[in-house]
C-alpha positions as CSV (number, residue, x, y, z in Angstrom):
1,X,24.0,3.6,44.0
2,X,21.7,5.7,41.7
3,X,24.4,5.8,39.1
4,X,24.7,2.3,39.0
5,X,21.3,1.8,38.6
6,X,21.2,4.7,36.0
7,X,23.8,3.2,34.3
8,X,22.5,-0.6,34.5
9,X,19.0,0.4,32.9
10,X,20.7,2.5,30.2
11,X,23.0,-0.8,29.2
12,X,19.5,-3.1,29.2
13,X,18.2,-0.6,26.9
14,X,20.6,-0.4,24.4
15,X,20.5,-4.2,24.6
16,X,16.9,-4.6,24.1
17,X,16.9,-1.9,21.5
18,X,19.1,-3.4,19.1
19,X,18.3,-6.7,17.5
20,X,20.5,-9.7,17.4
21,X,22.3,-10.8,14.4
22,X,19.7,-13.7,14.2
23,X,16.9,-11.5,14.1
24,X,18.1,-9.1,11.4
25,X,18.7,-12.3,9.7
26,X,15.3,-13.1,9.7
27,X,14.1,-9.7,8.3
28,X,14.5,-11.6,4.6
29,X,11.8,-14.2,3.9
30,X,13.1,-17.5,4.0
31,X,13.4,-18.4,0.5
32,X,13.5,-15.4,-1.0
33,X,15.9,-15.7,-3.8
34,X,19.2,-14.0,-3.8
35,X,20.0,-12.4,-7.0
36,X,22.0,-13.0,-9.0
37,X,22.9,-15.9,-7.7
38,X,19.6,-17.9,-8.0
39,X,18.3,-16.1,-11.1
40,X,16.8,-18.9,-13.3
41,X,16.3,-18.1,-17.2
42,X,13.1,-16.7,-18.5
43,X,11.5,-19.5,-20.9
44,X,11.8,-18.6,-24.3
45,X,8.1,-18.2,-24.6
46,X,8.8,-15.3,-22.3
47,X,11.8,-13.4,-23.6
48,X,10.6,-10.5,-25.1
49,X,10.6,-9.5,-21.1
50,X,14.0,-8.0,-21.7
51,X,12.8,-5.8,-24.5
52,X,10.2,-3.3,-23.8
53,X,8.5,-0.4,-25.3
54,X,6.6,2.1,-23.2
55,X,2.6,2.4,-23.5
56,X,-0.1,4.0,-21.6
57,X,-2.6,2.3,-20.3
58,X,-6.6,2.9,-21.7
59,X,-8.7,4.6,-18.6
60,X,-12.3,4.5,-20.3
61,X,-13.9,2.3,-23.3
62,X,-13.0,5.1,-25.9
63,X,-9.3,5.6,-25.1
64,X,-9.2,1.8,-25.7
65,X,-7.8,2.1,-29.5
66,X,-4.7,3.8,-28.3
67,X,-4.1,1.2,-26.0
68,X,-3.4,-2.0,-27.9
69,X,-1.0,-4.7,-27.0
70,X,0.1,-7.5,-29.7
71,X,1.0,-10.5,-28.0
72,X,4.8,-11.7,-28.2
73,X,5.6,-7.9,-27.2
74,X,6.6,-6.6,-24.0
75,X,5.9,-3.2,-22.6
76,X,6.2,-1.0,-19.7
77,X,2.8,0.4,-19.1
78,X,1.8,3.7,-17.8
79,X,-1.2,3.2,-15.3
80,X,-3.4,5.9,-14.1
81,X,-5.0,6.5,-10.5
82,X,-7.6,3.9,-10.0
83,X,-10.2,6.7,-8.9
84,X,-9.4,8.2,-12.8
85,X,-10.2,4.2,-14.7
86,X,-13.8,3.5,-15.8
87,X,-13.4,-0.4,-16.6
88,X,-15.4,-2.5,-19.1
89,X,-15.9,-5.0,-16.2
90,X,-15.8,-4.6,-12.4
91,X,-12.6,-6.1,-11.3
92,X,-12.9,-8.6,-8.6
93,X,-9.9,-6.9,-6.7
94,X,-10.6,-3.0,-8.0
95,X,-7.5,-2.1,-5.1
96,X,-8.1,1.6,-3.3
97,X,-8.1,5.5,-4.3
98,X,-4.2,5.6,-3.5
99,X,-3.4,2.0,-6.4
100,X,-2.9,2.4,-10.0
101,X,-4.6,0.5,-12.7
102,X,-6.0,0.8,-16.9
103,X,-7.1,-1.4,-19.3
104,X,-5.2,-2.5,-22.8
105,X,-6.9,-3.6,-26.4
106,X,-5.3,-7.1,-27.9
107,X,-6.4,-9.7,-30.2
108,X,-5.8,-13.2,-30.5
109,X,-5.2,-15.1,-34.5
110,X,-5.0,-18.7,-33.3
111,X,-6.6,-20.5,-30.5
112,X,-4.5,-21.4,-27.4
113,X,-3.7,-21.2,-23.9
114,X,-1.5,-17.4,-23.5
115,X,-0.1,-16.6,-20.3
116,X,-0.4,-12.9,-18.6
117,X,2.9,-11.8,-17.1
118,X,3.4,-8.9,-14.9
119,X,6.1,-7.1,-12.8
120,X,3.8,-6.7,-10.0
121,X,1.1,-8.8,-7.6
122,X,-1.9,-6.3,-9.1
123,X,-4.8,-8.2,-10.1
124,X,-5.3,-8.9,-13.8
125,X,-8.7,-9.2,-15.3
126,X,-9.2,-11.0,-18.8
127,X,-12.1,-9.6,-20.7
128,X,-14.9,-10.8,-23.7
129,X,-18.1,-9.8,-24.3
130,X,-18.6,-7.9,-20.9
131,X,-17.3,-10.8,-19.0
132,X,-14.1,-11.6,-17.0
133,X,-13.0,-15.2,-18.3
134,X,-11.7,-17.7,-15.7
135,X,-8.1,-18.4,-15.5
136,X,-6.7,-21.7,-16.2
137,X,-3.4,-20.9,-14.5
138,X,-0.9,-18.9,-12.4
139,X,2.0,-19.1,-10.6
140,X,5.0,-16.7,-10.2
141,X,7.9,-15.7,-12.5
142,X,11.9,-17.1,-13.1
143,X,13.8,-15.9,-9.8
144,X,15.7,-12.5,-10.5
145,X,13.1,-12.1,-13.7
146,X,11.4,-9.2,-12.4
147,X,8.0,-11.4,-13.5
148,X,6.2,-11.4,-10.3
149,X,2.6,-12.9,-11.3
150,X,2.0,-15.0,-14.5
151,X,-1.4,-15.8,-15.3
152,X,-3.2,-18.1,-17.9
153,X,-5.9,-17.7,-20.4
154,X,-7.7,-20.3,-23.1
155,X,-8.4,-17.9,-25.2
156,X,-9.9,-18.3,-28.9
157,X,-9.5,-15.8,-31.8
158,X,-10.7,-12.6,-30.9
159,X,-10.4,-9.6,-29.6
160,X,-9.9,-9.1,-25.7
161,X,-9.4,-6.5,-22.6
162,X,-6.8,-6.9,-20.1
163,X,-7.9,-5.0,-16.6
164,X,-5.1,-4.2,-14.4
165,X,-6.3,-3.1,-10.8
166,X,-4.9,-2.4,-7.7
167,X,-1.5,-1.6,-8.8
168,X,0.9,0.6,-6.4
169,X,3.1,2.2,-8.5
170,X,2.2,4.4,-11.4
171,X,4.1,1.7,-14.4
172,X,4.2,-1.8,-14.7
173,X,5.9,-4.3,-17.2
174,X,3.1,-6.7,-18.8
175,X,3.7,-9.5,-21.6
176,X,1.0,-11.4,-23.0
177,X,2.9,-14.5,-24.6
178,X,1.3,-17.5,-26.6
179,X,1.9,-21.0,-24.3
180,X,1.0,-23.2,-27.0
């Protein structure tokens, strides 16, 4: 009798142990894109993605001049441990001692609405004159793009920070690419 019992509770184990095919179904977001099958083209506004150049990111005000994006050109950007970033501008979402962020130089010649994209869900701070400008858009990238966030700026000539906080890995892809 106590092997059958032994042996019944061992069998319910295993059973509630391992999770039915449904369930490990489920383990995927629903709508999560399956790549490559529901890859969707970058934009040609965007397709300097596929090309880019390493650069590390600024950590202070004065490391800023080594740190200078021109938009229309992608890069992969070297961040630095949050606790090790001095930013021009308190980011509203600074992330924690363990995230990765830095700060890059770029200027803008023509007036116009120039989107933000990035490999990641970090939080993106646009900066003039010791402010952080309001957004004007954002949504997410082509499926299978790698873009994760895209975020939008009216911007006017000038020249301009880009904060990056709250990163969790150490590089991140960025484009800064003209709308319109």
């Amino acid at each position: 009798m106590m092997k059958m019992l032994a042996f019944a509770l061992s069998a319910a184990l295993s059973a509630a142990s391992a999770p039915p095919a449904a369930a490990q179904d489920m383990a995927m977001p629903q709508g999560a894109p399956v790549c490559p099958r529901d890859a969707e083209p970058i934009p040609a506004t965007l397709a300097a993605w596929a090309d880019r150049k390493p650069l590390t990111a600024a950590t202070d005000e004065a490391t800023l001049g080594t740190a200078v994006l021109a938009p229309g050109t992608a890069i992969d950007l070297a961040l630095a441990e949050t606790p090790a970033v001095t930013y021009l501008v308190r980011p509203s979402h600074p992330g924690g001692s363990v995230s990765h962020g830095g700060m890059l130089r770029f200027t803008i010649a023509s007036a116009g609405t120039y989107r933000v994209a990035i490999g990641s869900g970090a939080w993106l701070d646009v900066v003039a004159e010791a402010a952080s400008l309001e957004s004007v858009g954002h949504g997410h990238g082509p499926n299978c793009s790698g873009i994760r966030k895209m975020v939008d700026f009216a911007l006017k000539p000038g020249s301009y920070v880009l904060q990056i906080a709250g990163n969790g890995e150490a590089h991140l892809p960025v484009l800064i690419a003209r709308l319109d």
